[in-house]
C-alpha positions as CSV (number, residue, x, y, z in Angstrom):
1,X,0.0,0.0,0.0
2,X,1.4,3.4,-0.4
3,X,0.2,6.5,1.8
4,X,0.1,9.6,0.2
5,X,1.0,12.5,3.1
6,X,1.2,16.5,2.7
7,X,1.4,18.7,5.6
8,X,-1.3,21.3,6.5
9,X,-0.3,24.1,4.0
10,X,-1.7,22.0,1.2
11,X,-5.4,23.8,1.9
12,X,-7.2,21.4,-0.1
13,X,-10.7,21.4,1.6
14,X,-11.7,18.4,3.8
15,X,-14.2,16.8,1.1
16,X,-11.2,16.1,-0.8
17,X,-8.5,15.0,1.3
18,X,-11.3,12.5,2.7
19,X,-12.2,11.2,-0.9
20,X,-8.9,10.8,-2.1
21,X,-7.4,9.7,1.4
22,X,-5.1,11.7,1.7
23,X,-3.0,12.3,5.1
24,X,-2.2,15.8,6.2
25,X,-0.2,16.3,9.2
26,X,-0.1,20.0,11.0
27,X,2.3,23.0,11.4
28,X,2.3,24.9,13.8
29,X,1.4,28.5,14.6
30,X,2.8,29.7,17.4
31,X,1.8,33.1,19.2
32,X,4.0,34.5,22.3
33,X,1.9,32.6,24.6
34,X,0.0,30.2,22.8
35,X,0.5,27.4,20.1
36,X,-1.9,25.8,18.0
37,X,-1.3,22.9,15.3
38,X,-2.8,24.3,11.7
39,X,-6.4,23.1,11.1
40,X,-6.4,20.9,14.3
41,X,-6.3,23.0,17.1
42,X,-7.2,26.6,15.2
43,X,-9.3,27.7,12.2
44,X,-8.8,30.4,10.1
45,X,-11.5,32.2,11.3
46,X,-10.3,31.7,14.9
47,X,-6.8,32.9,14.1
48,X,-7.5,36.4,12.5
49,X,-10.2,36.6,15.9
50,X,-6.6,35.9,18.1
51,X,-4.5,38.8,15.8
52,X,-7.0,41.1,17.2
53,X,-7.7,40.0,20.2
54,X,-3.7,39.9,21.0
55,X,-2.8,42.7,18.7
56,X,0.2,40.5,17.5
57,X,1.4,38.7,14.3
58,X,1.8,34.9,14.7
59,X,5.0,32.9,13.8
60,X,4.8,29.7,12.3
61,X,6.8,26.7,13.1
62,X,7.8,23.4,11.1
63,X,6.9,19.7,11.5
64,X,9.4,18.3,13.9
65,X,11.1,15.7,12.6
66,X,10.1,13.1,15.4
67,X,6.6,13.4,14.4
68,X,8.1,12.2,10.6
69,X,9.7,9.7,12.1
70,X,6.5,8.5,14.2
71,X,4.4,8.4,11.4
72,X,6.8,6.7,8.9
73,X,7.6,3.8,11.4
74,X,4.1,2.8,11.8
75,X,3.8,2.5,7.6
76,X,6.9,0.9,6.8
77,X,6.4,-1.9,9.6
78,X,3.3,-2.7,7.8
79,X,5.1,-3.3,5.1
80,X,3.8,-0.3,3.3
81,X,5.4,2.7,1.4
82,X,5.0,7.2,1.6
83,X,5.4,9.7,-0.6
84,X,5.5,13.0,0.9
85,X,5.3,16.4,-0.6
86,X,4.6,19.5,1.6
87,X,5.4,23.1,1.2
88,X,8.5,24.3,-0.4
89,X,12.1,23.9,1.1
90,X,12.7,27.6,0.8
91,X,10.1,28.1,3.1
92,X,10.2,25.8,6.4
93,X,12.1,23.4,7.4
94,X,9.3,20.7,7.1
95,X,10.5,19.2,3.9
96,X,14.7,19.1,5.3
97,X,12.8,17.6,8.7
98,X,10.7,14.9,6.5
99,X,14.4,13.9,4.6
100,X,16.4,12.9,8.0
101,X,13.1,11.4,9.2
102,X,13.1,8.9,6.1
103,X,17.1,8.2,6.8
104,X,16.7,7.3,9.6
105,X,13.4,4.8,9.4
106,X,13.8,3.8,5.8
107,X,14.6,5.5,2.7
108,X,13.6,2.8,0.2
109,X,10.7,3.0,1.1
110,X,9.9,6.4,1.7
111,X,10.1,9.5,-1.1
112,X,10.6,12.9,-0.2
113,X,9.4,15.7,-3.1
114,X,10.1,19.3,-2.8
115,X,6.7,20.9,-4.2
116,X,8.8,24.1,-4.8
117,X,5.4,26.0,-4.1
118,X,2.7,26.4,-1.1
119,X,-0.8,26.2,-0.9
120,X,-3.4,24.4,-3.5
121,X,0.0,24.5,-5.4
122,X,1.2,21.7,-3.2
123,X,-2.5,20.3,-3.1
124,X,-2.4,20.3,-7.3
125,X,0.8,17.7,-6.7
126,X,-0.9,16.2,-4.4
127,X,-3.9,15.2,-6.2
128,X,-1.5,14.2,-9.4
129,X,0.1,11.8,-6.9
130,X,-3.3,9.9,-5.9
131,X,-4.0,9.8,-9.8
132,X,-0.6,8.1,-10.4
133,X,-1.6,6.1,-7.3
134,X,-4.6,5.0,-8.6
135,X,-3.4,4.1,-11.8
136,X,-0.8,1.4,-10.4
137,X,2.7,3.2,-10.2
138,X,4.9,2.3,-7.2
139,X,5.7,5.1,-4.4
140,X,8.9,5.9,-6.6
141,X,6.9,6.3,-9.9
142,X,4.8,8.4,-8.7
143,X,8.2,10.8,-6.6
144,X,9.7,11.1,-10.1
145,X,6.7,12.0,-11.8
146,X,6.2,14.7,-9.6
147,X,9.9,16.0,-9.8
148,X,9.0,17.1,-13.2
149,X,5.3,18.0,-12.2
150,X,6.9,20.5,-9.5
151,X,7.7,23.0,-12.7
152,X,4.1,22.6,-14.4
153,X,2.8,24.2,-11.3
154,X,1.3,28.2,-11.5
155,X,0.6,29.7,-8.2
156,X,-0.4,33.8,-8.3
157,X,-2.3,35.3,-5.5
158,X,-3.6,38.6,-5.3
159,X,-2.5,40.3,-1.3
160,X,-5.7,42.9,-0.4
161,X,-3.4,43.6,3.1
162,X,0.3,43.9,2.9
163,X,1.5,44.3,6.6
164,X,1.4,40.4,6.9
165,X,3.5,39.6,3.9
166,X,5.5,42.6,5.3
167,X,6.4,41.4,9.0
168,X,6.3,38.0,8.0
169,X,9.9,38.8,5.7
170,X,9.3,35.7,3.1
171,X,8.6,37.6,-0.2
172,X,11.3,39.3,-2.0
173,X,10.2,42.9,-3.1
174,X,7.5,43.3,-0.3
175,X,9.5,45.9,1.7
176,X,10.0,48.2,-1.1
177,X,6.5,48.3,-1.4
178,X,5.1,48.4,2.1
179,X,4.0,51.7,3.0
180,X,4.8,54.2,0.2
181,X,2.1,52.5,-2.1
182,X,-1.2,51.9,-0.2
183,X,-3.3,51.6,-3.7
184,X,-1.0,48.9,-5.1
185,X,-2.7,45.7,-4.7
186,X,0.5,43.4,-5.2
187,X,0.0,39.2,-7.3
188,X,2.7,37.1,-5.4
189,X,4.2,35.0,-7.9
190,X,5.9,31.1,-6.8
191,X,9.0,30.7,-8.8
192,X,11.8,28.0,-8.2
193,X,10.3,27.7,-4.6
194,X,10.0,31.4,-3.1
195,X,7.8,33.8,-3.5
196,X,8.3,37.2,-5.4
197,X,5.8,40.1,-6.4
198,X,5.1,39.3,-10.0
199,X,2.7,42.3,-10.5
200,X,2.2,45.5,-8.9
201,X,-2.1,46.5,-9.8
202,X,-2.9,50.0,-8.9
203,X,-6.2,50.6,-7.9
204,X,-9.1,48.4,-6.1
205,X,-9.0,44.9,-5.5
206,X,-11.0,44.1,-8.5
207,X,-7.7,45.4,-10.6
208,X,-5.7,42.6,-9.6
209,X,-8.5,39.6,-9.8
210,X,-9.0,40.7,-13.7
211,X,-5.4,40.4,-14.0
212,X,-5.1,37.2,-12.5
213,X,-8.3,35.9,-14.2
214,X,-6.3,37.5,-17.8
215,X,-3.5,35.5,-16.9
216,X,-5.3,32.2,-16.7
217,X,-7.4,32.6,-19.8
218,X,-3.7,33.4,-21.7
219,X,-2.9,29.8,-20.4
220,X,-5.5,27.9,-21.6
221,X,-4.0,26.5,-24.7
222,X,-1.1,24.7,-22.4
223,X,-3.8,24.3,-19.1
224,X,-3.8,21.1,-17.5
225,X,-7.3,20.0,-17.4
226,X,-8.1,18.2,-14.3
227,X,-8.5,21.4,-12.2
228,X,-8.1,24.6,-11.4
229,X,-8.2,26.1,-7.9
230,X,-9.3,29.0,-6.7
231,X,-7.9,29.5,-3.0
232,X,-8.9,32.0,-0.5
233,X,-8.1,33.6,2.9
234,X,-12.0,34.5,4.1
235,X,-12.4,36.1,0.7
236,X,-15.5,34.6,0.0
237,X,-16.9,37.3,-2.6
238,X,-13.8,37.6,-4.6
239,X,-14.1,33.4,-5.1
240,X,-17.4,34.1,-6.0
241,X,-16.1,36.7,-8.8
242,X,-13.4,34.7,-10.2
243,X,-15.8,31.6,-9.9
244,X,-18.3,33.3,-12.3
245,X,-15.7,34.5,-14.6
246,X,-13.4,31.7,-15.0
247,X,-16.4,29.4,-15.6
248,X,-16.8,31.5,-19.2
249,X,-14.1,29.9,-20.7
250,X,-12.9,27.0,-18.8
251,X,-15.3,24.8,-20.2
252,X,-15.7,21.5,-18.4
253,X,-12.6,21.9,-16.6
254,X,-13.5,21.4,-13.2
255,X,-12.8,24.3,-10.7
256,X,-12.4,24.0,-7.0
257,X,-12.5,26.7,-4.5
258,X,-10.9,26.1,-1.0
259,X,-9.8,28.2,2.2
260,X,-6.4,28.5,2.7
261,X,-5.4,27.1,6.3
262,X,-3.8,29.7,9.2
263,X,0.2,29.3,8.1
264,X,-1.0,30.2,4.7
265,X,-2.8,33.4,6.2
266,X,-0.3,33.7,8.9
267,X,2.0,35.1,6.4
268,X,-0.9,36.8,3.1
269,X,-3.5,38.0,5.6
270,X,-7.5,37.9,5.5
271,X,-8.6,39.0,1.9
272,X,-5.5,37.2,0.3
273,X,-6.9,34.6,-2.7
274,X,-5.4,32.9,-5.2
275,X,-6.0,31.1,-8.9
276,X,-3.6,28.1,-9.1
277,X,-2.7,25.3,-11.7
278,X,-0.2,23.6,-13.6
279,X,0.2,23.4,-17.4
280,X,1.3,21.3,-19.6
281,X,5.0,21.2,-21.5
282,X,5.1,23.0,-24.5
């Protein structure tokens, strides 16, 4: 048998990781007095309620590598085999920690893929590795299949509040922006595992959704057609906009719209949403 596992910043909702069983095991998000595991312990909701109730930006915190080494043990003495992919290894220390975890239990059994991306960008490999699954390749099929998916992968989010990405110091080009342009609404790009500001939209929110949206619809000859994601911090009206305008010209491309979980919004902020996807080699 082989167990597919991601960690919690995959933010593919529950309906799916359920149907496609799918193991997700938590980060952490740690306030100065408090720490929670991501979607076990804490919502989303809950977490932007805790900002303001504590007036304080969380940190967040990798999966130790003793809970790795936990969970692989009980898999490979059933004889079974993992492949794990979780957010990139530019970002946390989750992927190095799932690497030593696997030396030490069992690495011929157990494959370690770098997503290079965060999110539903993870959650897009994730999915591709319970097709390969399905379809009868072994655990290190399917981790060299997704070494070359990792680059078909398009993650662009559009950041409505910018003091999060700010403070939280992961995006290249953020601190030139913070505070001298307020009407700039900034689309984080994903490229060879960090994130960057790929556009700078003046104006309203709406600015930068249509230029997300454009973006898409300019990748539809090369799009990978079994889904495209729409991802969201709380930004349930903006989903509903890019929902209804996507749908135009995607055909029968099925689209799924998620909440992002709190490490995502730890570091984008409430109003933060995304269109992610991968496309095909040209």
């Amino acid at each position: 048998m082989i167990h597919i596992i991601t960690d919690s910043t995959n933010d593919l909702d529950l309906d799916t990781i359920t149907k496609h069983h799918i193991e997700v095991l938590p980060l952490y998000v740690n306030f100065s007095d408090e720490s929670f595991k991501d979607g076990v312990d804490i919502t989303t909701k809950e977490l932007y309620e805790l900002v303001e109730k504590k007036n304080e930006l969380p940190k967040t915190a990798a999966i130790p590598q003793h809970t790795f080494v936990e969970v692989f043990q009980a898999y490979v003495a059933a004889g079974d085999e993992i492949l794990f992919t979780g957010i990139s290894k530019q970002m946390s220390r989750t992927y190095e920690n799932a690497v030593l975890a696997a030396k030490e239990v069992d690495e011929k059994k157990i494959f370690i893929v770098d997503s290079m991306n965060l999110s539903t960008g993870i959650g897009l490999l994730v999915l591709k590795a319970c097709k390969y699954r399905d379809q009868g390749f072994s655990a290190k099929e399917i981790a060299e299949a997704l070494e070359k998916d990792n680059k078909r992968v398009l993650s662009q989010f559009a950041i409505e509040r910018m003091d999060y990405l700010y403070k939280g110091g992961r995006c290249s080009g953020m601190a030139k922006l913070f505070g001298t342009l307020l009407k700039i609404k900034p689309i984080i790009a994903v490229r060879d595992g960090k994130m960057h500001v790929a556009k700078k939209p003046h104006g309203k929110m709406r600015v930068a959704l249509d230029s997300m949206i454009e973006q898409l619809k300019n990748d539809l000859p090369r799009l990978d057609r079994d889904v495209v994601v729409i991802t969201h911090s709380l930004a349930f009206e903006y989903c509903d906009y890019i929902k209804a305008n996507i749908s135009k010209f995607l055909g029968d491309i099925p689209i799924l719209c998620t909440v992002a979980g709190c490490v995502i919004s730890s570091h984008c902020g409430q109003g933060t949403i995304g269109i992610l996807y991968m496309v095909n080699k040209e």
